[in-house]
C-alpha positions as CSV (number, residue, x, y, z in Angstrom):
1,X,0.0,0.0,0.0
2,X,1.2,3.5,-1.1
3,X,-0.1,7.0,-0.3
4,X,0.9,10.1,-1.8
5,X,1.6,12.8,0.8
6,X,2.4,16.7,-0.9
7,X,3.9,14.7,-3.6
8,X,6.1,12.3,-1.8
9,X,5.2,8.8,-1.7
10,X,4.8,6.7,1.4
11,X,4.6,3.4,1.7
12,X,2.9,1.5,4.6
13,X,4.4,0.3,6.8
14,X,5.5,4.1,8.0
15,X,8.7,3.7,9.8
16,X,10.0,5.7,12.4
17,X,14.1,5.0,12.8
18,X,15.0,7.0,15.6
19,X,12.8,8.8,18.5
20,X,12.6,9.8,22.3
21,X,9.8,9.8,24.3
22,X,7.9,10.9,27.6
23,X,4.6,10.8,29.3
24,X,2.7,11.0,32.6
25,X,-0.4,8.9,33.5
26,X,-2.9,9.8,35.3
27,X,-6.1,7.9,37.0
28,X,-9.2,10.5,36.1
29,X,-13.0,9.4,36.7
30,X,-14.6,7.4,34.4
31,X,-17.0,9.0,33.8
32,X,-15.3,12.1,32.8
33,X,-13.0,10.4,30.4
34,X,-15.7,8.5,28.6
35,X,-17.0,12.3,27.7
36,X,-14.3,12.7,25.0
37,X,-14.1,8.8,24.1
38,X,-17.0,7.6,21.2
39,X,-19.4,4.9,21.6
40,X,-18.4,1.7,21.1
41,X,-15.0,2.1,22.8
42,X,-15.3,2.0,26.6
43,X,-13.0,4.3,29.0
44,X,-10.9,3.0,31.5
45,X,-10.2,6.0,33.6
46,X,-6.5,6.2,33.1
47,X,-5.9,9.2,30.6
48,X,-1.3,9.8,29.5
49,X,-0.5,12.8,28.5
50,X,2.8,12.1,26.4
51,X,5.3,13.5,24.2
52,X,7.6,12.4,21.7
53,X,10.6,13.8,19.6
54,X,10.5,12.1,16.3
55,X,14.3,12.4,15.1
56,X,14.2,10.6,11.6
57,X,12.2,8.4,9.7
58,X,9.6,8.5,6.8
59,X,7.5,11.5,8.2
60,X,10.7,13.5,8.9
61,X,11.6,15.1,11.9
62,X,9.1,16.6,14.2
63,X,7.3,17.2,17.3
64,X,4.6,15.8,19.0
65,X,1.9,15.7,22.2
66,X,-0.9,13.5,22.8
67,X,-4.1,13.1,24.9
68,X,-4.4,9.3,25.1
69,X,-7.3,7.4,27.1
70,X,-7.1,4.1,27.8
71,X,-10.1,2.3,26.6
72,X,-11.4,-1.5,26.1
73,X,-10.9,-2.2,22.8
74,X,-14.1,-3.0,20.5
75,X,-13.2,-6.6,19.8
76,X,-13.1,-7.9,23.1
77,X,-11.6,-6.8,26.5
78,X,-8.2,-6.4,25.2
79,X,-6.9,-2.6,26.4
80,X,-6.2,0.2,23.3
81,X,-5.4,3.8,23.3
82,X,-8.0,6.2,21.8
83,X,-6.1,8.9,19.9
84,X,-8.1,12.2,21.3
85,X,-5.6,15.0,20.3
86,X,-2.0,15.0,19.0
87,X,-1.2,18.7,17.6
88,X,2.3,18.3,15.9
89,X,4.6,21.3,14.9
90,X,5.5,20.2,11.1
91,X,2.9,20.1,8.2
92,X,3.7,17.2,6.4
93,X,3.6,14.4,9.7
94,X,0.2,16.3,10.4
95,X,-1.4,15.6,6.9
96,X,-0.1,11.9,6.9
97,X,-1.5,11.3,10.1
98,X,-5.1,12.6,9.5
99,X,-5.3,10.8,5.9
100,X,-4.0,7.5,6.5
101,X,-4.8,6.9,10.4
102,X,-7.3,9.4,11.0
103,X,-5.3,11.1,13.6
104,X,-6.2,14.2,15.4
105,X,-3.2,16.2,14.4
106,X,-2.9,19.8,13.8
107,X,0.1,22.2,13.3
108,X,1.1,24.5,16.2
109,X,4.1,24.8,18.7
110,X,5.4,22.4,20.0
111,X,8.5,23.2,22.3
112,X,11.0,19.7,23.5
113,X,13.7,20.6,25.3
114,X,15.0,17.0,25.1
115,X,15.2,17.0,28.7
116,X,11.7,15.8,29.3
117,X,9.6,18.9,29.2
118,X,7.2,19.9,26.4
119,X,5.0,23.5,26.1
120,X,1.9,23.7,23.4
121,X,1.4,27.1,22.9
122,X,0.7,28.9,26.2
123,X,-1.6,26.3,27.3
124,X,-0.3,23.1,27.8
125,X,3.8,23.1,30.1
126,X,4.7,19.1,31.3
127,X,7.9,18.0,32.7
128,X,8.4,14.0,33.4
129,X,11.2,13.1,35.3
130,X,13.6,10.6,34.7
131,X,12.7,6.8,35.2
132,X,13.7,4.7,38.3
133,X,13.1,1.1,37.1
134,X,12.4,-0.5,33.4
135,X,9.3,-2.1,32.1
136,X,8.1,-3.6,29.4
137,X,6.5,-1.2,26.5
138,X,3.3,-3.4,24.8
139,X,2.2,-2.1,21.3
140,X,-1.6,-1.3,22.3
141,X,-4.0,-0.8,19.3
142,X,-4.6,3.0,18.9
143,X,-8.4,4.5,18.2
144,X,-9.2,7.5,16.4
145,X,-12.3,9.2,15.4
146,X,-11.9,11.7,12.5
147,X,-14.9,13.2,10.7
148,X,-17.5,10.9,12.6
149,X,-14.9,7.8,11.7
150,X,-14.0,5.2,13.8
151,X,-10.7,3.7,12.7
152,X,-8.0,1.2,14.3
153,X,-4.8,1.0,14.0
154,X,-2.0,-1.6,14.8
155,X,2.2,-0.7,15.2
156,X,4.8,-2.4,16.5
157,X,8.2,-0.8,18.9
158,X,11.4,-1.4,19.3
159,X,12.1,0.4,22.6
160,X,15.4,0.2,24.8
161,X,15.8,1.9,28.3
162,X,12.1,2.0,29.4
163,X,11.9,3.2,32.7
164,X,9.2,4.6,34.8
165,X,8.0,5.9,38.5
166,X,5.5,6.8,40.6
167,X,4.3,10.2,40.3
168,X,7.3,12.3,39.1
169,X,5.7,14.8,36.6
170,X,4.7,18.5,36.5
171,X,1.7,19.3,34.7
172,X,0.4,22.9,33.9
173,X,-2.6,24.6,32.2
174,X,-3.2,27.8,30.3
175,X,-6.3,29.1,28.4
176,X,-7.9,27.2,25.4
177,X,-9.8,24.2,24.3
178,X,-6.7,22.0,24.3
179,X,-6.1,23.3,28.2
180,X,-9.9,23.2,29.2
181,X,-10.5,19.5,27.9
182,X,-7.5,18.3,30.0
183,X,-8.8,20.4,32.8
184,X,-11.9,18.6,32.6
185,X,-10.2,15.4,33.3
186,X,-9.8,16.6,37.0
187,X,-6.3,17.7,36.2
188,X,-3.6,19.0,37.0
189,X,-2.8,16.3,40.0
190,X,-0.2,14.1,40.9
191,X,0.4,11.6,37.9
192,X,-0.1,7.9,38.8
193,X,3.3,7.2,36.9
194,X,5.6,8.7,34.0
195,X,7.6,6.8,31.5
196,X,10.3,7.9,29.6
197,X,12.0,6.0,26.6
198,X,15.0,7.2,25.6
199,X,15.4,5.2,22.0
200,X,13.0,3.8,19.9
201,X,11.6,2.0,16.6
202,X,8.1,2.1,15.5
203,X,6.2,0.3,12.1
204,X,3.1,1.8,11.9
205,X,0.3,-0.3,10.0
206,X,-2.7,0.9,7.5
207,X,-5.7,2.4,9.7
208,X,-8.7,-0.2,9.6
209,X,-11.8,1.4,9.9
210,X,-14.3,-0.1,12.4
211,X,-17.8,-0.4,12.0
């Protein structure tokens, strides 16, 4: 499979060669996180907020933060991560992600310091601090819901040095929808646990649309 992205062709699986990541997880009420997740998926009531720096691969270099929650996936009780926002800070990433996976990416700033701290615009500042012990890093299926459709999508990681606490993350909210739907998760409070991977690999498959 092939897709043509402002004239450069991509072919699935997209490969990312060499990124860093961070995020913070946080336990939120149910019911509040099943406000931004669609019927049929089924929220858990563990929201991350995470960020990655993408450093090279087939959708270039580029910035990235994401509202994830933690659903039961629609084929059984198997746990997935529906996609709710991921603004990115390069065009090209953004309109690969919307068209072949139906992500919820959109081009604004988005400030790594490579230190583990990440601001979006003036409303979103997170710092995660460094990992005390490793764990394993499973491939979840990721939802996403773009222009009323439900799609799925499966990728696989090759992560080394993934290491995580308890708590260990600073979270901070401006002004604006991006800010206020967070907020209405209950946050900011003390994270449940952060991750940070300093190194990996990802094959992302062809979105299947559910439904």
């Amino acid at each position: 499979m092939t897709v043509v992205i402002q004239g450069r062709q991509l072919t699935m699986p997209v490969v990312i060669r060499k990124a860093q990541s961070w995020a913070a997880q946080y336990r939120v009420d149910k019911e509040r996180a099943q406000a931004l997740v669609p019927a049929p998926l089924v929220a858990t009531g563990l929201v991350s907020l995470a960020f990655v720096r993408y450093e090279e691969g087939d959708l270039d270099a580029y910035n990235e933060f994401g509202v994830a929650l933690m659903v039961k996936d629609v084929q059984g009780a198997k746990l997935a991560s529906y996609i709710h926002r991921l603004p990115v800070n390069q065009s090209f990433t953004c309109e690969a992600g919307q068209r072949i996976w139906g992500y919820p990416k959109w081009v604004t700033d988005v400030d790594i310091d490579g230190r583990g701290s990440v601001r979006v615009e003036e409303q979103v500042s997170l710092s995660v601090g460094r990992g005390w012990f490793p764990i394993p890093l499973p491939a979840v299926p990721t939802y996403s819901n773009h222009d009323g459709v439900l799609r799925r999508t499966e990728w696989e990681v090759d992560a080394k040095g993934v290491r995580a606490r308890l708590g260990g993350a600073r979270l901070s909210l401006g002004e604006g929808e991006l800010a206020d739907e967070i907020r209405s998760l209950g946050l900011p409070k003390r994270a449940f646990m952060t991750t940070t991977i300093p190194s990996f690999k990802v094959k992302f498959c062809p979105a299947e649309v559910v439904g």
